[in-house]
C-alpha positions as CSV (number, residue, x, y, z in Angstrom):
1,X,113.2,103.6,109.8
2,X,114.6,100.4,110.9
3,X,112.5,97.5,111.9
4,X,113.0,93.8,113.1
5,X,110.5,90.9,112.5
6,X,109.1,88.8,115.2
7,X,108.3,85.1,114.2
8,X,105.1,84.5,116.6
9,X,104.8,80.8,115.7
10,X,108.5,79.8,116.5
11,X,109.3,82.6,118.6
12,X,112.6,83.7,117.3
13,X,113.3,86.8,114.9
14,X,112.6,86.2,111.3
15,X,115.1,88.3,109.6
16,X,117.8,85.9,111.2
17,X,116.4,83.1,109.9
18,X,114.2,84.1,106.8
19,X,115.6,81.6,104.1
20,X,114.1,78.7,106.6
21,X,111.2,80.5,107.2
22,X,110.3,80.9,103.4
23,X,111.5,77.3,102.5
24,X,109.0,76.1,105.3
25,X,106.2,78.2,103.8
26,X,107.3,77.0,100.3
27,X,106.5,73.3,101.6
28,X,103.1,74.4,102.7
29,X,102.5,75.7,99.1
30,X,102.5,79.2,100.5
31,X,105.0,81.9,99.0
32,X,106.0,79.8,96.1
33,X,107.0,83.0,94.0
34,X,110.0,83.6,95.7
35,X,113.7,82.2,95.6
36,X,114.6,80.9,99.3
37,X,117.7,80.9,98.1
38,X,118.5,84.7,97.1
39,X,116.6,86.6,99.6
40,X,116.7,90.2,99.5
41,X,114.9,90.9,103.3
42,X,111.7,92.8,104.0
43,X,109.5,96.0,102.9
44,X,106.7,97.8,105.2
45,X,103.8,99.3,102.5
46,X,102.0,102.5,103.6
47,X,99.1,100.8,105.1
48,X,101.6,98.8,107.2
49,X,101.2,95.2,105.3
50,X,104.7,93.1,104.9
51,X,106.5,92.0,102.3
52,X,109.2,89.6,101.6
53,X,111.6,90.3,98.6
54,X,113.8,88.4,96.7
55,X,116.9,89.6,94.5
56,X,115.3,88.4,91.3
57,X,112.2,91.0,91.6
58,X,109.8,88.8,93.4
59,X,108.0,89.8,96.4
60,X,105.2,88.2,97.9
61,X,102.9,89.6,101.1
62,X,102.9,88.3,104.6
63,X,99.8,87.1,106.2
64,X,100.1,89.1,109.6
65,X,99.7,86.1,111.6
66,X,103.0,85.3,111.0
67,X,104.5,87.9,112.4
68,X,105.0,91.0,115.0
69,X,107.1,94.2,113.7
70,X,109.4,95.5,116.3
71,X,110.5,99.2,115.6
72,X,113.9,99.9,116.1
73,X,113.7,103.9,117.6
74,X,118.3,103.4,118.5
75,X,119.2,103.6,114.8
């Protein structure tokens, strides 16, 4: 299943700009487990939460107020 990632704040999609998304956060003190730099993309758990992961192993949860998930039904 493919999905995209709707920034609600900003109003742009968040895959296409995720590194600047996480460095903002990162300012804030918010996802400071994860390397801005060497960002892997997204995962969906079961219960539908989201998750940002990183190439080095790190992942770190999404509050959903963040964020819409657009399903991608084309692919």
């Amino acid at each position: 299943m493919k999905f995209r990632v709707w920034d609600i704040r900003k109003k742009r999609w968040l895959d296409n700009h995720l590194a600047e998304f996480v460095l903002e956060c990162q300012n804030k003190g918010e996802l400071s487990n994860l390397v801005y730099c060497d960002l892997e993309g997204f995962a969906l758990g079961q219960d539908g939460d989201l998750y940002i992961l990183d190439e080095c192993g790190n992942y770190a949860y999404l509050d959903k107020k963040y964020y819409h998930i657009v399903l991608d039904f084309d692919q």
